[in-house]
C-alpha positions as CSV (number, residue, x, y, z in Angstrom):
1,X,88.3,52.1,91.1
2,X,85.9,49.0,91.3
3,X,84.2,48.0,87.8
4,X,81.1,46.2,89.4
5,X,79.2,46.7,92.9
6,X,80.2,43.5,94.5
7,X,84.0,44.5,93.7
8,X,83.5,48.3,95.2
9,X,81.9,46.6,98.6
10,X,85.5,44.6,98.6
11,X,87.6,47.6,99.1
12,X,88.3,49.5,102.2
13,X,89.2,48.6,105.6
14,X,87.4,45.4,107.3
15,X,85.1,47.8,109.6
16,X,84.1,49.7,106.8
17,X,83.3,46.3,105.0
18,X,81.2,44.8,107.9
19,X,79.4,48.3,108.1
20,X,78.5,48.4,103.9
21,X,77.8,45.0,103.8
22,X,75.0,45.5,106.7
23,X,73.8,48.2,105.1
24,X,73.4,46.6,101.5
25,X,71.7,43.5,103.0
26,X,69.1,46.1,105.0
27,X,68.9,47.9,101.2
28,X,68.2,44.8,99.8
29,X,65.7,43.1,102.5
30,X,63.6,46.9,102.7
31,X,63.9,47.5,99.3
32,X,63.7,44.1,97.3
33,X,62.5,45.9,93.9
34,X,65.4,48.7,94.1
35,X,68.3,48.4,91.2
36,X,71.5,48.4,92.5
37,X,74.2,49.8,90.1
38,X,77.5,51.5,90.8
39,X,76.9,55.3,89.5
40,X,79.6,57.9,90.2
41,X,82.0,55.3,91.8
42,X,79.7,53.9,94.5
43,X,76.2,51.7,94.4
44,X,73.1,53.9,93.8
45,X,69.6,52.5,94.5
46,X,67.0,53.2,92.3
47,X,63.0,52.5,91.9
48,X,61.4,55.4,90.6
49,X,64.3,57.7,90.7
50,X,67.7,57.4,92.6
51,X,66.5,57.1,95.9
52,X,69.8,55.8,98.0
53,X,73.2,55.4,97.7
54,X,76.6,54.2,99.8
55,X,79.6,55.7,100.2
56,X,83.0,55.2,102.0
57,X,85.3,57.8,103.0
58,X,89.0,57.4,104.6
59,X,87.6,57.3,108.2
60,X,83.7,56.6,107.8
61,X,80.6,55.0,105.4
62,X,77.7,57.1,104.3
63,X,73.9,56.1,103.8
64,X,72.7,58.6,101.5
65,X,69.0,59.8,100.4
66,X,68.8,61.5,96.9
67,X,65.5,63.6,98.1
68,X,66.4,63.4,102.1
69,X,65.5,66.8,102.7
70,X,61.6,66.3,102.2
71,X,62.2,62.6,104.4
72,X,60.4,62.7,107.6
73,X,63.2,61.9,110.5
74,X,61.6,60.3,113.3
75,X,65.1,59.2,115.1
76,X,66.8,62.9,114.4
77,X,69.8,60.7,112.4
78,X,69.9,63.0,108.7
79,X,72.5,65.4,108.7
80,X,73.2,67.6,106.2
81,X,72.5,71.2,104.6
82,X,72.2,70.9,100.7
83,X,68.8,71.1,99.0
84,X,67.6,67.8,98.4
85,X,70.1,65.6,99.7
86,X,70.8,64.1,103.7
87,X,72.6,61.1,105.1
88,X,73.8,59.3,108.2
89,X,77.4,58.9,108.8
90,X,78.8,55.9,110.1
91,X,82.6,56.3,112.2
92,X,84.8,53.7,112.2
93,X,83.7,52.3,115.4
94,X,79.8,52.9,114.9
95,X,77.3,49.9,114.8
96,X,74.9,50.3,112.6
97,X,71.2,49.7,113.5
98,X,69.2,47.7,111.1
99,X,66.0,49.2,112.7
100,X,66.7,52.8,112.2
101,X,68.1,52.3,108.7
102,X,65.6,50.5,107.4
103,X,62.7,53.2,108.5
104,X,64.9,56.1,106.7
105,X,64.9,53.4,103.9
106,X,61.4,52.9,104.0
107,X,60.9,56.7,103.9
108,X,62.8,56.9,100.9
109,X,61.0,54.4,99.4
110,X,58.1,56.4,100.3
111,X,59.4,59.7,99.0
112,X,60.5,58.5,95.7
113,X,56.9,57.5,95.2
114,X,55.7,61.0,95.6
115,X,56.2,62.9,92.9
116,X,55.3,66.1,94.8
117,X,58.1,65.3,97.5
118,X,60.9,65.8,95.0
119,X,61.7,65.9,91.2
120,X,60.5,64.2,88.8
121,X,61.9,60.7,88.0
């Protein structure tokens, strides 16, 4: 298990590499203020509360949203059932696009700053 964020986006295949290193640069360029720390074995983003996270899994990389439930989804991408939580799933093969991320980032952003739109930080 990785002991710092920059040694957990070392591990995994080299697509899955390429794929979370685009996705922490789009993190970092939308969301400049966010603190990146590695919580539960994989970074976490936080500004108010914890408002993103990555994950890898044997055959794709995850783009979490803590409160993606209450996220507006203008591109139809968030999956998932729970009751806060969504994310887009990346396959092995899958590009990922900057544009679309960084709106569901944005959003997040945006939903984290709502206090009404989730729990309290």
């Amino acid at each position: 298990m990785a002991t710092s964020v920059d040694a957990w986006f070392e591990q995994g295949s080299a697509r899955q590499r390429a794929q979370l290193t685009e996705l922490r640069s789009i993190l970092r360029a939308t969301a400049p203020d966010a603190v990146e720390s590695l919580k539960w074995g994989q970074p976490c983003y936080v500004r108010n509360s914890l408002f993103c996270y990555l994950q890898r899994a044997k055959t794709h990389v995850t783009l979490g949203f803590q409160k993606g439930a209450v996220m507006n989804d203008p591109h139809g991408v968030l999956r998932g059932e729970g009751k806060q939580m969504r994310h887009v799933t990346f396959e092995e093969g899958d590009e990922v696009d900057a544009a679309v991320c960084a709106d569901l980032i944005r959003e997040a952003i945006r939903v984290d700053g709502d206090r009404t739109a989730g729990e309290a930080p």
